[in-house]
N, C-alpha and C positions, 0 to 999 in steps of 0.2 A: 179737785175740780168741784166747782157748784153747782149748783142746776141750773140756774139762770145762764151758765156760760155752756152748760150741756143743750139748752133749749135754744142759744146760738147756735152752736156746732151745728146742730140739726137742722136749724131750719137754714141754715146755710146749706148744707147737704142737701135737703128737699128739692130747695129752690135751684141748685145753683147760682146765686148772685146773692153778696154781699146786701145790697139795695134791695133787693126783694125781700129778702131774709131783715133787715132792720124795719122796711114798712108793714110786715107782716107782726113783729115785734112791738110795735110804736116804739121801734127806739131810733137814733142819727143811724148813717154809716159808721161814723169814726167808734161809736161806742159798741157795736155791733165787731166790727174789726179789733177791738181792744180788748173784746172777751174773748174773741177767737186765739187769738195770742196769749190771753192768760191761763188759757185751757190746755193750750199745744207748752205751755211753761210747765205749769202744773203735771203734766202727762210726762215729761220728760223727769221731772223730778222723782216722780213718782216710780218710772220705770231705772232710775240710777239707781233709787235706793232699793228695789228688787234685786236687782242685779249684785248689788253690794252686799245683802244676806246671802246671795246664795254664791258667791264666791268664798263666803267666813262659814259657809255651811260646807264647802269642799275643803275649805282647809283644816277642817278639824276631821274630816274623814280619812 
């Protein structure tokens, strides 16, 4: 995850609203909703491949 798409997340979270969270940003909606997506992508990748060491870590135990 970047920061820029962390400093989305957030101020989505703050705000509540998408719109509010990009004109506080000066960024569109669409690009505001497109880092929120690459964030929530990121975050899943990131938690598979946790998941993935720690199943090769049970099975060597």
């Amino acid at each position: 995850m970047e920061l820029f798409q962390l400093r989305a997340f957030v101020a989505v979270a703050q705000l509540g609203h998408l719109t509010r969270a990009a004109r506080r940003l000066h960024l569109s909606q669409p690009a505001v909703s497109h880092q929120i997506k690459a964030s929530a992508a990121a975050s899943v990748s990131t938690f598979e491949s946790l998941e993935a060491a720690h199943a090769a870590d049970i099975a060597h135990v």
